[in-house]
N, C-alpha and C positions, 0 to 999 in steps of 0.2 A: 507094751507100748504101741503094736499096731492098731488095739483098739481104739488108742487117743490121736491118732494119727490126724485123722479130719480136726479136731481140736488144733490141734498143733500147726496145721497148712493155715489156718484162717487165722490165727491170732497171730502167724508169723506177717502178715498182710494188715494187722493194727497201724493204727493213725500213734496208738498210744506205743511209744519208742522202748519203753521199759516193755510191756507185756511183749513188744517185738521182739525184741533182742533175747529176751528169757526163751520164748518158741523158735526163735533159729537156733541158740545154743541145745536144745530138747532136739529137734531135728537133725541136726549135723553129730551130735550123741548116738541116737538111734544108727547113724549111717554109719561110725565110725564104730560102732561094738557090733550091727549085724547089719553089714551088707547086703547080703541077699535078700533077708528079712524086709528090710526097708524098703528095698524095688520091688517085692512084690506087693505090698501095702499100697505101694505108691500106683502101681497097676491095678490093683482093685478099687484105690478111689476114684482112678481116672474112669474107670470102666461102670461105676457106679450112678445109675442116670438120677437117684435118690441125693446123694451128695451134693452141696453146695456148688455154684459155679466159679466163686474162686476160691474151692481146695483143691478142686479137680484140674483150674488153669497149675495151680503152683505146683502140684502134683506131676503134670505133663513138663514144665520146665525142667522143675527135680533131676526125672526118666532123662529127659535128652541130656541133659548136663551129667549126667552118672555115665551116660553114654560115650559123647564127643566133647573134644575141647577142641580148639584154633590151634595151639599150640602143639606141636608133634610129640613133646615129650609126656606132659599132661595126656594127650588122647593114648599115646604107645600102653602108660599108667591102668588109665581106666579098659582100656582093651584086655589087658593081663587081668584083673581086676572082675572082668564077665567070665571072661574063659575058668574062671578058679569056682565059678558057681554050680552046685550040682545042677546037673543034667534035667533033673525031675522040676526044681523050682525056677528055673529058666523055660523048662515047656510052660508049667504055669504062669509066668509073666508075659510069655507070648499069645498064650493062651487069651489073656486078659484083653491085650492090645488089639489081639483080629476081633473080640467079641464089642470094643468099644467102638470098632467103625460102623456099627447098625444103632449109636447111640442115638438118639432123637438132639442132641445139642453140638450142633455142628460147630461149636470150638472144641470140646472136647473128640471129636472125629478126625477134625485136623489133626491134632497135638498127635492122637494115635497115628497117623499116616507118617508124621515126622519122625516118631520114635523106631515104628516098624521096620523103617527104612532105616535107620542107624543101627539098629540090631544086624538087618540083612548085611551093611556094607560089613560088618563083623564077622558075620558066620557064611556066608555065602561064597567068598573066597575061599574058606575051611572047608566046603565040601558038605558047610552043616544046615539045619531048615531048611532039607531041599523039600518038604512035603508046602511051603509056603505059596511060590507061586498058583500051585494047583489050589491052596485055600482060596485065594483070590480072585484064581479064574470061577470057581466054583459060586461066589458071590454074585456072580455076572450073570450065570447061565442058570443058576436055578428058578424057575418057576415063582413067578411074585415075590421078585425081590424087590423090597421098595427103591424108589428113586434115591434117596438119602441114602441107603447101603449101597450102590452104584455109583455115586458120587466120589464117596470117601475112598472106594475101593478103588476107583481109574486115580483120583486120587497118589494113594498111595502107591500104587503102581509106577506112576510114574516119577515120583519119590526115590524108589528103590531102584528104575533104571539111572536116575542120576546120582545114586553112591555107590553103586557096583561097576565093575567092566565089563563091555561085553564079551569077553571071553568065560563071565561067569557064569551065563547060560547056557544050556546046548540048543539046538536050532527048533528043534521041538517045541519047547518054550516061547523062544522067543517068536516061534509063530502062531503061537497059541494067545500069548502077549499082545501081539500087534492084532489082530483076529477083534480080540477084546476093546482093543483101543479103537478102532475104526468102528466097530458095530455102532460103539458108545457115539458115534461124532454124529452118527443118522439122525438125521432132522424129523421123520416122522413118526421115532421109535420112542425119543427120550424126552426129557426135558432140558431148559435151558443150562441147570447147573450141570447135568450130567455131560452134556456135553463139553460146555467149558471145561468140565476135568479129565475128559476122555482128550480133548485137541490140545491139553496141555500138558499130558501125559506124553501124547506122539510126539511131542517137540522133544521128550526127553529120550524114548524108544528109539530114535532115530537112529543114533550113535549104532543100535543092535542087527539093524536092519538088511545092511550090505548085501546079505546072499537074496531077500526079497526083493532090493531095488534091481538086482541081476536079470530078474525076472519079472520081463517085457507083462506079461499078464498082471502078475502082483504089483509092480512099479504103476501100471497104469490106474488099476485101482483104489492103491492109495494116492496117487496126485489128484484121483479125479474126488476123493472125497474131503481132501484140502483143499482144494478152490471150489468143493459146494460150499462149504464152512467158510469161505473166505467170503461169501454174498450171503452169509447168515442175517438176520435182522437186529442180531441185538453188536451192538460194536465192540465188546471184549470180546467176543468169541472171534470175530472178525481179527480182534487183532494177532490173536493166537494162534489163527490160522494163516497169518502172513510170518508171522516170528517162526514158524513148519517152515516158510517156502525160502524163510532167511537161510534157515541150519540147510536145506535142501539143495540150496545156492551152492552152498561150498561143498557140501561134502558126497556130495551127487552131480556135481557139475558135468559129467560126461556122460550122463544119459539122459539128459535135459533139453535136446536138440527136437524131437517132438510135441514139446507140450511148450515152447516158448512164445509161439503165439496167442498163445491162450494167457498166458504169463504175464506178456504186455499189456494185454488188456485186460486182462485184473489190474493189475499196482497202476496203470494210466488210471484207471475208473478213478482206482482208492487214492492216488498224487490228486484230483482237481476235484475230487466232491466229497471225499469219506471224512472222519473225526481227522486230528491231527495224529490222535495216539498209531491211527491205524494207517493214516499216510505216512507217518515218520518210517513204519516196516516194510509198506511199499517199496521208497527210498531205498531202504536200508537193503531190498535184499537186490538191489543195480548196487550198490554197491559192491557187496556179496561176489557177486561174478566181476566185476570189477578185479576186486581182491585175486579171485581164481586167475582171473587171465594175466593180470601183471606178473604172477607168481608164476606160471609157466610162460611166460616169456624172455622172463630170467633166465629160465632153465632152461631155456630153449635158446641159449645163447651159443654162437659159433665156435666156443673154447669149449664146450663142454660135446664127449664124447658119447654120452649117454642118450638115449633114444628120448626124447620129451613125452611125458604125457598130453594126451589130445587137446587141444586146442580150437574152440568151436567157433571163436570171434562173435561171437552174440552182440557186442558191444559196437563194435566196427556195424554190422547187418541192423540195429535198431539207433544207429549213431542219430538221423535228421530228427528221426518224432524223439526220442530219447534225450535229446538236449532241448530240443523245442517243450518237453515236460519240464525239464529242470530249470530253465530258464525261466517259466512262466512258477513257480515254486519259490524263486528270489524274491519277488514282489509280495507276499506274503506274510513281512515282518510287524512286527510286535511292537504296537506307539512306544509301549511302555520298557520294551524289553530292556532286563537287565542286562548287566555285560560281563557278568563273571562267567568263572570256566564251566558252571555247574549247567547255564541253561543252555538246551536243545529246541529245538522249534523246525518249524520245515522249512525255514529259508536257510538255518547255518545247514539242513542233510541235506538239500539240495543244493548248495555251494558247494560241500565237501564232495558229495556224489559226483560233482561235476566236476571237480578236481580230479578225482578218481578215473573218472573218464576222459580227462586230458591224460594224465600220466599212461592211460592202455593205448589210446587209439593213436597219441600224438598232433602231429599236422594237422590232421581232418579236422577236426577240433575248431580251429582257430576261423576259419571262413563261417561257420554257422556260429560263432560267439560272436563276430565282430560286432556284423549289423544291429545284434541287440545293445553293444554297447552304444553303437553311436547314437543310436535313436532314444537311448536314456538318459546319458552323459551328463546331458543337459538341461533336462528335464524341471521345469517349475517344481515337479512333485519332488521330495525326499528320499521316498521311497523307491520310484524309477532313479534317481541319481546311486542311491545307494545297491544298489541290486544291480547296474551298470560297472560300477567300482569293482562288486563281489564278485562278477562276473570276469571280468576283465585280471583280479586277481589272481581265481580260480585256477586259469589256464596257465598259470606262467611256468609248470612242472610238466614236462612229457613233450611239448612240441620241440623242434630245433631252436637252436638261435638265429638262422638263417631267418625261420618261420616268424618267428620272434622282435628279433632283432628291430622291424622296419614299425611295428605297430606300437612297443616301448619307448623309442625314440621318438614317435611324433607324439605320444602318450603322456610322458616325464612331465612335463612341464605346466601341464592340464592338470597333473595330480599336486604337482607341488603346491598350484594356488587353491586347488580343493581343500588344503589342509586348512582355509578357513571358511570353510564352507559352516553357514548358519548353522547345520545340523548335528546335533552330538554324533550319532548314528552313522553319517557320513563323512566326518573326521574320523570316526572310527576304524570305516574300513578301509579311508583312502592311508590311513599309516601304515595299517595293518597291507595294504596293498602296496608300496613303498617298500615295506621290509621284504617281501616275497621276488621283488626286481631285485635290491641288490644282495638276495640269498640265490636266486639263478642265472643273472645276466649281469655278476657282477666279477671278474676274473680274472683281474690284468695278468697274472701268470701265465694263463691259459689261452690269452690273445684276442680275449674282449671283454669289452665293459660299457656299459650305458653311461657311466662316468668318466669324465674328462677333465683335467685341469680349469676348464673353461667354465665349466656348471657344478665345479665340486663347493666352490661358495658360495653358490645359490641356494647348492641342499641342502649344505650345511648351517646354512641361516634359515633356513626353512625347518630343520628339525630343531633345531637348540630355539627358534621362538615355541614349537608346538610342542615340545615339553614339557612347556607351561600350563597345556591344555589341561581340563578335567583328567581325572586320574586315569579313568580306562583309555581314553586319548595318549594321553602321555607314555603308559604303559606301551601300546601300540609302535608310537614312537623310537622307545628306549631299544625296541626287537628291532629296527632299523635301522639304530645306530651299532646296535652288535653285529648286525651282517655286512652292515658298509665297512669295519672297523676289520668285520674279516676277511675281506675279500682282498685284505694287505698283506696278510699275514706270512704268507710264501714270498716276501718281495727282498727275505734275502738281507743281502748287505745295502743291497742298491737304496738310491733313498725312497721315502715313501710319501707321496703327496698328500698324505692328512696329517702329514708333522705338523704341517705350521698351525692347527686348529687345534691340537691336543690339548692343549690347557685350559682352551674355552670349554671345548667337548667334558673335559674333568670337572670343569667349574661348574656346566648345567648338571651334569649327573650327581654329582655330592648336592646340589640345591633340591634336585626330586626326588632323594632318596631322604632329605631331610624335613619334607614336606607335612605338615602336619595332616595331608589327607593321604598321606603315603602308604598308607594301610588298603584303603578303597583299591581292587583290583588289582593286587598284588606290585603295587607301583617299589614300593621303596626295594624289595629283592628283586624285579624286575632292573633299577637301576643302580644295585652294585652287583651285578651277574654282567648287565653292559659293561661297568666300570672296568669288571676283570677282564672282559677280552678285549676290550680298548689296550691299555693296558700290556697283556699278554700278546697284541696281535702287533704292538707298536714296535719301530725300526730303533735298536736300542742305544744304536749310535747318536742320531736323535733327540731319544726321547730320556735319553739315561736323565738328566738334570731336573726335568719336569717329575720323572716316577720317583727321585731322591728326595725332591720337595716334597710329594704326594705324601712319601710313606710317614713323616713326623705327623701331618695333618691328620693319617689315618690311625697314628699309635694313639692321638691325641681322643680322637673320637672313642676308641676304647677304651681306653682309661675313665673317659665321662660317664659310661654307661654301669661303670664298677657303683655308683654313688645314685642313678636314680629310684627313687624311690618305692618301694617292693610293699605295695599293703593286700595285695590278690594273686590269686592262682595267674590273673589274666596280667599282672603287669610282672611275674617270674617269666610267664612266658615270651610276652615281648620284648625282655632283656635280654633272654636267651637267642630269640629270633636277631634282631640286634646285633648280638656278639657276633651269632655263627657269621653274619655277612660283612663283619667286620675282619674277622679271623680269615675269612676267605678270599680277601682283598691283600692280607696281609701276606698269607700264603701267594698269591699273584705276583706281590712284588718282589718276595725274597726269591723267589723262582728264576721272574726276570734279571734282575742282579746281579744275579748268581752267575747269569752265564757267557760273563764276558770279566776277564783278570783285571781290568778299565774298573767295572763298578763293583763288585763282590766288595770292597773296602768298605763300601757305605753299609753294607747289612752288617760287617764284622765288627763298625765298629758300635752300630745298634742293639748286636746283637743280645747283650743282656738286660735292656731296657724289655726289648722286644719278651725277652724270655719271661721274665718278671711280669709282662701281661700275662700272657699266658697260662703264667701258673697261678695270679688273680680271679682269669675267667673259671679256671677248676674249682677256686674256692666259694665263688659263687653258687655253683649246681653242686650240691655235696652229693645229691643221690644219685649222679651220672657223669660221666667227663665227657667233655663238649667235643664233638667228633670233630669239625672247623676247626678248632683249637688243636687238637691232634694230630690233624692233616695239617696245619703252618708247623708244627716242629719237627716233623718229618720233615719237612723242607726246610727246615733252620738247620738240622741236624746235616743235611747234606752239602749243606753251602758252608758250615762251621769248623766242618770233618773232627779231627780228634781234639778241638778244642770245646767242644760239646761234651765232654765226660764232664766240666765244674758247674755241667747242671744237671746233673744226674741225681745226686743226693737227695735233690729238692723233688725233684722229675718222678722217678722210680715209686713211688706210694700213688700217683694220680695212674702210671700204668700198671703197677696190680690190679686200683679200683677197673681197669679196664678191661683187664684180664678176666677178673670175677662178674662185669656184667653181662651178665646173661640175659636176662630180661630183656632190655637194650643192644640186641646182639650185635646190629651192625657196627658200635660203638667197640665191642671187644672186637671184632674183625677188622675196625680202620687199628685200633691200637695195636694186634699180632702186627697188619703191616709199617707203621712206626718202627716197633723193635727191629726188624728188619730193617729197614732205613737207618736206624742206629749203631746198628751191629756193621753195617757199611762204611758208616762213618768212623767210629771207634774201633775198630779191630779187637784185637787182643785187651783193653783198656776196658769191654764190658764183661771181662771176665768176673769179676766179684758181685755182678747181678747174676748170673749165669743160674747157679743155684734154683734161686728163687724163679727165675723166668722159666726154667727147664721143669721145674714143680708145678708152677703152673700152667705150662702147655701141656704138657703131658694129661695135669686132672680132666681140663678142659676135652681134652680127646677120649678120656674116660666117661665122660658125663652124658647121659642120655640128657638132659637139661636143656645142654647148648644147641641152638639152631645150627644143623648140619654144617647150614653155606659157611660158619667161620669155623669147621675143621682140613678146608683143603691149606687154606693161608697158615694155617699152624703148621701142615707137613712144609709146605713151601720153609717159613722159619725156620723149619728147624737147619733149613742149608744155610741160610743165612748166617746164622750163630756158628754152623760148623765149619764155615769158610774164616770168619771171625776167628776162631779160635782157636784153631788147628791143632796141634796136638790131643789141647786139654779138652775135647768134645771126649775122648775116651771114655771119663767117667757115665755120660749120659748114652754112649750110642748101644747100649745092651738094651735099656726100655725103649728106646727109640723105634729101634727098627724093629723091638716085638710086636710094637702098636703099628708101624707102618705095615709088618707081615698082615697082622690083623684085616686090616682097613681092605689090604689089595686081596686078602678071601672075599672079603664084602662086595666089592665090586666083582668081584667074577660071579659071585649070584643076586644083582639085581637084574629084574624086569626089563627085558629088553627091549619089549613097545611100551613101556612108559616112556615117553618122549621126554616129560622133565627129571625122573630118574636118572635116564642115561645122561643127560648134560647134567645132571651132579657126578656121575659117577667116571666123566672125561673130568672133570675137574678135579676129583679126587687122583685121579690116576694119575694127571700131569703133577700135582703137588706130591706125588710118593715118588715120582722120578727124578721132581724138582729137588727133593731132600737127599737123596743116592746120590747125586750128581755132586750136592755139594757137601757131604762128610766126605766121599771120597776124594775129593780135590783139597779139602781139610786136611787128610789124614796125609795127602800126597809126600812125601820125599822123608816122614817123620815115623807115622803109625800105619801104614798101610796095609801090615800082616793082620791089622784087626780086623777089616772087612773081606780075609778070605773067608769067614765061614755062611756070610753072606751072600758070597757070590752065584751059588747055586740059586737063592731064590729070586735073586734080582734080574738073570737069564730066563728063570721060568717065568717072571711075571712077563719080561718084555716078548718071553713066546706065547701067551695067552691074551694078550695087549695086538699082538701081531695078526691075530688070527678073525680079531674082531673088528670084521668093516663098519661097525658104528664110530667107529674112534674117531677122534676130529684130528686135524693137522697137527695140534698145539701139543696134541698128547704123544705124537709118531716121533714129534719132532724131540720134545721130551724122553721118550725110553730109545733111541738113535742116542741121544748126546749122552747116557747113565750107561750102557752100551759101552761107549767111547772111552768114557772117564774109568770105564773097570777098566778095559783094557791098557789104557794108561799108566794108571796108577799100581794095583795090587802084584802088579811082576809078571813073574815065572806061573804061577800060582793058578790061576785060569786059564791055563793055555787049553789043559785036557776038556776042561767045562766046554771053553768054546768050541771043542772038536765035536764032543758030543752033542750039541747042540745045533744040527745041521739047519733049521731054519734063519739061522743069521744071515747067511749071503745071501739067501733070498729076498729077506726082508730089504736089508740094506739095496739091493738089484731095483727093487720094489720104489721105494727111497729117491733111487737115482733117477727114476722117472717120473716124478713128480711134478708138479707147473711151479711149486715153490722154492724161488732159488736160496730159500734158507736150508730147508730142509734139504736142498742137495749138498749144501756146503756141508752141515753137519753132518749128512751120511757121509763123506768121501773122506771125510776127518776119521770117523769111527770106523771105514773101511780100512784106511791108512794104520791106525794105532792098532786093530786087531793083523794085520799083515804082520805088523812091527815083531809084534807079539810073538807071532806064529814062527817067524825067520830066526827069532834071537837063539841063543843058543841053550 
């Protein structure tokens, strides 16, 4: 079959659907009786400069897709899958791949850099193709190598720095790496593509670099040959060498204090004359250190003990020309521009940037912004008015409200009438600057507010007409009726002065979300998102009669959408979109209702109307359950409490389907927490699902399939059901807690500078404490001799948990309170464990001094109940 291989790539690429479908059945044949077979085939047509150029593209797709998938369990698959291939036919498909980047057909050179580099992030971890990097450096350095082999090769170089660690290399390497990369960026050595793949390489090498940047000689040499690159002539290369000084920004920010002169006046040059592509990197890399400095000044907060990382105020020291750039960057805008979230342009990176640099410098800020507001404000031109607005928006995060306070006040009322300002553009930003006042200056809790009983009906006749605006107008709008709406929210029992407008406020938000151009700018989810924190944020005393009317109105709106009519993929979808913000509206009110013994009657007596939606929307989506949908019966379930088991019958078949979506993962992860919610509600009464749900959390924890993030919520569950069911968890807690031992080996050997590893693997750990905590408060006063032979491991995980300063609060606080609960619960039984187990008083000591006064309450508990323990007889 390898001979027919070429045959087979092109016909699978037919117009004609029969000879197609017969050549991918022939291919995926081939793959599935000889793997190995196949990839090497598939590497020799790619590497083959005789071959076709589209068997050799399908051939390179092939390679990468046999390699990587998106999906962790698929790639975990295909990784086992390489590694099972002999040794000798795997040098030859490597073989194939280094000889295809000298092709003469630079798609197929590509495609080889992409695969090389998926191989490498494979074996190089392993310890395996260490002879690799040295093939590549050798491509470099040999004597008349062409340009085209130089290309592909910085290329793939830098490919392979972005799927490996740099822990993968030793330093040798990577100075032999970065050597190669710099040479390549020389302007009088190379050509224009080589270069572009040498400075797009460095961006990736960077990450490797750390002991180079250390080093005052080697740091200065590579900066100085990034900003020659940065004044190159052609503008991709230019741009590539500012996306260098963006990564550089951050992750070199502290030895960046001699070359920031020079810094400024690169990105000034590239802000006011360069391409756009190559000022938007400008921009971006002021923000960059923006980013830096607001993060250590965080850290550099007066509760915190720890020594701060250095702090160079670059921003504060380039503050007058610095905003004087970004200011002059506002005026810049786009007649045409669109107003979705997708486009960028240099006047939103210079608003943003300038935002950025309100939020570091603060105060300072606000005297060099003024004057250019006043001087535009009013401006004949659109463009000065609108970029005045942006400006004046910009600032409203990072100064004081002192600082604040005087120029929003004489401000308000100038923007209110803006909102009918002729310009789309300028209605735009004056809502959008509207919602930014009453998200920072709006706080009656907190002892201020630009709103007053006096001007609260001017606003509010000001937003409920502009509304009505064009859609991205409107949209704009609806964000500022959500921050005015919250700035209530904390107001308590007392009353709330937007009661008396709620109904209007409800009436224009069901009118824009039912708008026929509701779609345009995300307007209709923009205004039932408002809806819900209206809504949520409303004084319930109140508003109870208003949200009791609301909610027939809104069961009524769902039930309409069970009927419209489904002839496209495109109109399943917007019933689905539809529902879920219907469902979440729904969810809003049962929540609110819920939490006063006044109106909970109005949901009880809804509540099987209500339910009966619900399990309509599921029949709707047969090949998924509507997460919206599942998240309101979580909250029916907990306002209904154990009169929610006479919907279970009907219920229980839509949460298996949710159990088993894996695909759809976050859908089986809102649904584990559901059953949870359930099992709160119902106690002892979800015993005769138990079975089934315990079958299928358990597979679900087995399954390499399921996206990691929904097995912490399963360990969590399984407390849930065993608080629920207290005795009767016994039949389940023998596989339970093998798989929870399992899970907590797994965590004591992940990667501990993986940054997003370790926050999975604090999340898994709080979820196996969460689950200890609650079989043994299950098993409390009934079975609690079951969990003596556990106790040993449940001490040892909390001493292996103890010892590692990665662990977050959440998790401390978590094995303190499972800690507690042994001690509690299993007796006499643990007394000797805890003797031998001399790091508990420590920890607990450890505990007591904490800034968290939860976590002291619950160490002083677990201090308490092991004393108890210790004294009894």
């Amino acid at each position: 079959m390898a001979m027919e291989i070429t045959q087979f790539l092109s016909a699978a690429q037919s117009a004609d659907a029969r000879i197609r479908t017969e050549a991918e059945g022939s291919l995926r044949q081939f793959q599935e009786q000889n793997l190995p077979q196949f990839l090497l085939s598939l590497s020799f047509e790619l590497a083959s400069d005789d071959k076709p150029s589209e068997s050799r593209r399908l051939a390179g797709i092939l390679l990468k897709n046999s390699l990587d998938a998106k999906d962790s369990a698929t790639k975990d698959h295909l990784v086992k899958q390489w590694f099972a291939i002999e040794v000798a036919l795997k040098s030859q498909i490597k073989e194939q791949l280094l000889r295809t980047l000298g092709s003469s057909t630079l798609e197929a050179r590509h495609t080889s850099a992409q695969v090389i580099a998926k191989v490498a992030s494979i074996e190089i971890p392993q310890k395996q193709w260490p002879e690799l990097v040295g093939s590549l450096l050798n491509n470099m350095t040999q004597q008349g190598s062409p340009a085209h082999l130089k290309q592909s090769t910085l290329e793939t170089l830098g490919y392979v720095c972005e799927e490996i660690s740099h822990h993968d290399l030793v330093q040798d390497e990577v100075n032999s790496v970065l050597t190669a990369v710099v040479q390549g960026m020389n302007q009088s050595e190379n050509t224009a593509e080589v270069r572009l793949a040498a400075t797009k390489a460095l961006l990736n090498a960077l990450d490797f670099s750390q002991t180079n940047f250390e080093n005052e000689m080697e740091r200065t040499y590579i900066m100085k040959m990034v900003c020659e690159t940065a004044c190159s002539k052609e503008a991709e290369i230019r741009q590539a060498a500012f996306e260098c000084l963006v990564s550089i920004a951050s992750t070199y920010y502290e030895v960046l204090e001699q070359y920031m002169q020079t810094l400024f006046e690169l990105t000034s040059n590239a802000v006011k004359g360069d391409e756009e592509s190559v000022a938007l990197q400008a921009i971006e890399f002021w923000s960059s250190i923006c980013d830096e400095e607001i993060d250590r000044q965080e850290y550099d907060s007066p509760d915190s003990g720890d020594s701060s990382p250095p702090h160079s105020c670059f921003i504060e020291k380039a503050l007058p020309h610095l905003v004087q750039m970004l200011l002059e960057t506002l005026q810049k805008q786009q007649e045409d521009q669109d107003h979705d979230d997708d486009v960028w342009n240099i006047s939103m990176a210079g608003g943003t940037c300038l935002g950025l640099v309100a939020r570091t410098v603060g105060d300072g800020v606000v005297p060099l912004v003024m004057p250019f507001v006043e001087r535009n404000i009013s401006s004949p031109e659109w463009r000065s008015r609108e970029a005045a607005t942006y400006a004046f928006g910009s600032i409203l995060e990072g100064p004081t409200i002192d600082k604040l306070a005087p120029m929003v006040g004489a401000g308000l009322e100038f923007l209110l009438t803006a909102t009918k300002d002729g310009n789309n553009h300028v209605r735009d930003t004056t809502a959008w600057t509207l919602s930014r006042i009453f998200e920072f200056l709006h706080s009656p809790e907190s002892g201020f507010s630009v709103i007053s009983p006096e001007n609260l009906p001017r606003i509010v006749g000001v937003l409920l007409e502009s509304i009505k605006d064009v859609p991205n107008v409107a949209e704009k709008v609806c964000g500022a009726i959500y921050n005015l709406a919250q700035g209530y929210e904390d107001s308590g029992a007392s009353s709330s002065i937007l009661s008396p407008y709620l109904t209007e406020i409800i009436t224009h938000l069901l009118a824009a979300a039912e708008r026929t151009d509701g779609a345009e700018s995300k307007l209709r989810g923009a205004a039932y998102e408002t809806l819900n924190e209206v809504v949520r944020c409303s004084n319930l005393s109140e508003a109870s009669s208003i949200i009791a009317h609301l909610l027939p109105a809104i069961m009524k709106k769902l039930a309409e959408t069970m009927d419209l009519p489904i002839i496209s993929t495109d109109d399943r979808e917007k019933q689905a979109e539809l529902q879920a913000s219907l469902c979440g509206v729904l969810q809003v009110i049962i929540q609110k209702l819920s939490g006063s013994d006044d109106t909970r009657p109005i949901i009880m007596q809804n509540a099987d109307d209500i339910m009966r939606l619900f399990l309509r929307v599921f029949g709707c989506h047969s090949s998924s359950v509507h997460e919206e949908a599942m998240l309101a019966i979580g909250a029916l379930a907990y306002t209904t409490g154990a009169e929610f088991v006479k919907y279970m019958p009907e219920l229980f078949r839509y949460l298996q389907m949710g159990l088993q979506n894996f695909e759809e993962y976050q859908v089986c992860s809102i649904t584990v927490g559901v059953i949870g919610d359930i099992c709160r509600a119902l106690d002892e009464q979800i015993l005769p699902f138990c079975d089934q749900i315990m079958g299928l959390l358990i597979q679900n924890l087995q399954s390499d399939a399921l996206h990691r993030s929904v097995k912490p919520p399963i360990f969590s569950c399984f407390g849930d059901i065993a608080l629920a069911i207290d005795a009767h968890f016994e039949r389940y807690v023998a596989p339970a807690i093998q798989i929870m031992q399992g899970a907590a080996q797994v965590c004591a050997q992940m990667d501990t500078l993986d940054e997003e590893l370790m926050d999975y693997a604090n999340q898994l750990r709080r979820s196996i404490f969460e689950a200890y905590s609650g079989i043994l408060q299950g098993f409390k006063d009934t079975k609690a001799e079951l969990m003596v032979p556990y106790a040993q491991h449940l001490l040892q995980f909390v001493e292996v948990v103890s010892k590692d300063s990665l662990r977050d609060e959440s998790v401390t606080k978590a094995a303190v309170a499972a800690m507690g609960d042994l001690a509690d619960v299993v007796g006499e039984n643990p007394k000797q464990l805890f003797r031998n187990f001399t790091f508990c008083g420590e920890f607990l000591n450890e505990c007591l001094q904490s800034e968290d006064e939860d976590l002291k309450v619950t160490a002083r508990w677990t201090q308490g109940m092991i004393a108890r323990l210790m004294i009894s007889s």
